[in-house]
Structure formats: structure tokens, C-alpha cells
C-alpha positions in Angstrom: 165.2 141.0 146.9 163.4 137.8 147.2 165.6 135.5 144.5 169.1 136.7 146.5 167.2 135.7 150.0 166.2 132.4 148.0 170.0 131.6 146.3 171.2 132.2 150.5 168.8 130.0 152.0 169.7 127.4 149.3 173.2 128.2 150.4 172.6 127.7 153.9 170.3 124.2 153.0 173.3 123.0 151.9 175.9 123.8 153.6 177.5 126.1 151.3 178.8 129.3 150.5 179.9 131.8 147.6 182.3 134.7 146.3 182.5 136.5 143.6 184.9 137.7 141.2 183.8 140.8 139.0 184.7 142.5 136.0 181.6 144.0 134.0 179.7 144.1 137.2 182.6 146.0 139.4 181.7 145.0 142.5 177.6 144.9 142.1 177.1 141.6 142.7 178.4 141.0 145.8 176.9 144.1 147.0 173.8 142.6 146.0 174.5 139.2 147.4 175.3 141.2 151.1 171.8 143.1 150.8 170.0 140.6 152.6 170.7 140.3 156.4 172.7 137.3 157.4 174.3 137.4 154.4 177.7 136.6 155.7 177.0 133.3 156.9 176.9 132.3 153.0 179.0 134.6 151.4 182.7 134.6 151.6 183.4 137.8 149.9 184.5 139.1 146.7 187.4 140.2 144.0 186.8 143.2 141.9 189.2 142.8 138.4 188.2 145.3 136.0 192.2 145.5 135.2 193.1 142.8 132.2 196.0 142.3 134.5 194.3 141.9 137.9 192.4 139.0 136.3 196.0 136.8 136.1 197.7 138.2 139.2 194.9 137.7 141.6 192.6 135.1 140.0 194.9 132.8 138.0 193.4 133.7 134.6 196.0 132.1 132.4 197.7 134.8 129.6 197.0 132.4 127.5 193.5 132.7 128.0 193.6 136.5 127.6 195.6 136.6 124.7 193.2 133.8 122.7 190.0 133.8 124.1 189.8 137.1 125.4 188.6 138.4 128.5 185.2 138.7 127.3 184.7 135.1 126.6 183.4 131.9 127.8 187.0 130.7 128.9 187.7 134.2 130.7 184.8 133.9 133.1 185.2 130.2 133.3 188.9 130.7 134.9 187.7 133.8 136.9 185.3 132.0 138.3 188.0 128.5 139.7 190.1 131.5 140.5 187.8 132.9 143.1 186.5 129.6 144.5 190.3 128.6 144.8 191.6 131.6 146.5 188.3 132.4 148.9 188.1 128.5 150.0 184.0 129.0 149.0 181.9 126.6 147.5 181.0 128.2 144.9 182.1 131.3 142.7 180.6 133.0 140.3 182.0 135.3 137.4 181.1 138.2 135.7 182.6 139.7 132.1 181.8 141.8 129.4 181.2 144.7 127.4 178.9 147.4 129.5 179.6 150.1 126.9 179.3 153.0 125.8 181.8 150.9 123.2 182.5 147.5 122.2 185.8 145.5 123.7 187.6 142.9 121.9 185.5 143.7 118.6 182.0 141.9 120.3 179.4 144.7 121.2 177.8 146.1 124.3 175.8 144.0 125.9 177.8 140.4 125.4 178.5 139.1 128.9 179.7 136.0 130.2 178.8 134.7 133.4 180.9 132.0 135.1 180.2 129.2 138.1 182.6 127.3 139.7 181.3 124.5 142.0 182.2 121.2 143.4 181.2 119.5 139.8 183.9 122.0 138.1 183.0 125.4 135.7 179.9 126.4 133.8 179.4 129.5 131.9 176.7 131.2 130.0 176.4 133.8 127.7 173.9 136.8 127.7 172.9 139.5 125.4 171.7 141.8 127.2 170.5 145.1 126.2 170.2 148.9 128.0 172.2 151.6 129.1 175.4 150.4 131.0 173.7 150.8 134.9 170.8 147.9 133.1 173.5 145.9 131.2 175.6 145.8 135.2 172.1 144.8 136.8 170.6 142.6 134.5 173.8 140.7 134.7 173.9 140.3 138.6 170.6 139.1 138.4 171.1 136.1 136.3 174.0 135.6 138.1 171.9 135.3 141.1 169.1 132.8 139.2 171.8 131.1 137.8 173.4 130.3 141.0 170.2 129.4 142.0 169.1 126.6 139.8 172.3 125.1 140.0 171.4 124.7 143.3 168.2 123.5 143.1 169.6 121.0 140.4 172.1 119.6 142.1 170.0 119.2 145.2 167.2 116.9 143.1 170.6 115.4 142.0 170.9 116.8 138.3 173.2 117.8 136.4 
């Protein structure tokens, strides 16, 4: 897929690389992000946290976080996102959460996602509502996490913000 080839030769141009930590997505996106050969020169690998729990234990998500926010929210894939940038020593990290279906999760319906980036300039997030059976909802988010990635990239190489 030419936009994951495109977000690793940005990697590679500057001298970065990227993990992933998953929740909606369980484990998609960085089996996307390894489709492409020489993939692991770029990508550092990847945490899968479907379990509420898991998202604390391994990635740091603070309860607090969980318990206010949610963990499909802005601040959930926000914190997912330093998590898995602090533990896999890349780069970059990027985050994805939501509500696949067939049913809605913390009252907000299928379809809400929130994708998170963590980066040397700190955490960005987004928020997408996405439509489609659950399969479309899981790969219509790894793709914009992909283009997101991307033009972050591309921004921070023209030196915007």
C-alpha cells in the first residue's frame, strides 16, 4: 500500500521510527505498518490492549483517565499513545480507540474513534466518525492512522506545527 511505503520512507528520511499501541484496531495497524518489506528498520513494534486494564498495566494509562474520560476518548488515546513511545524507546507512537460495534461502549456509538500520536513535540489526537461494518470501522481507522502519521511528518519536516 503506497501511503504505508510513503509514512516509512518519511520515517527513514528522518531518522525515525514508530510503535503502536491498539485497542479498536487489535493489532491491524502494525500488521499493516510491517506489510511493506523493510519495514523493521522503521517500526519498533507494537502493544495490543483491548483489556480496560491492560491499557494502565502496560501503557501507563492513568485510572484516572479511565474512570473520567473513558477509554474511548481524546485523553485515552492521548496517554496510550506516550505510553507506547515511552516503553518501545520509538519516535513516534500512535494510538488507536473506540467503539467498532456491533454496540456502543461508554454510551458514544459505533464508529467514534480516537486516534493518538506521540512525538518529540508531545500528544495529538483526532477524532473520527467513521461508518461500516466493524472489519471497515478497524480499516478505515489504520488508515488514517497511517495519513495522519504522515502529515505530521511532512509538517514537521517543512518545520510546522
Amino acid at each position: 500500500m503506497a501511503v504505508v511505503e510513503d509514512l516509512h520512507a518519511a520515517l527513514r528520511e528522518a531518522g525515525a521510527t514508530v510503535a503502536t499501541a491498539e485497542s479498536l484496531t487489535a493489532g491491524r495497524l502494525a500488521a499493516l505498518l510491517t506489510e511493506p518489506a523493510g519495514a523493521s528498520k522503521t517500526f519498533r513494534g507494537g502493544f495490543v490492549t483491548y483489556a480496560t486494564e491492560l491499557k494502565h498495566t502496560l501503557l501507563g494509562v492513568p485510572v484516572s483517565v479511565i474512570e473520567t474520560a473513558g477509554v474511548v476518548s481524546a485523553e485515552c488515546a492521548a496517554a496510550m499513545a506516550a505510553g507506547a513511545r515511552e516503553r518501545s524507546g520509538a519516535t513516534y507512537a500512535l494510538s488507536t480507540t473506540g467503539v467498532a460495534g456491533p454496540d456502543q461502549q461508554e454510551g458514544r456509538p459505533v464508529g467514534t474513534v480516537y486516534l493518538g500520536i506521540s512525538g518529540p513535540h508531545g500528544e495529538t489526537t483526532a477524532r473520527l466518525g467513521l461508518s461500516g461494518s466493524r472489519a471497515e470501522i478497524q480499516r478505515d481507522t489504520c488508515l488514517f492512522a497511517v495519513d495522519e502519521l504522515l502529515g505530521l511528518l511532512r509538517r514537521e519536516v517543512r518545520g510546522v506545527r
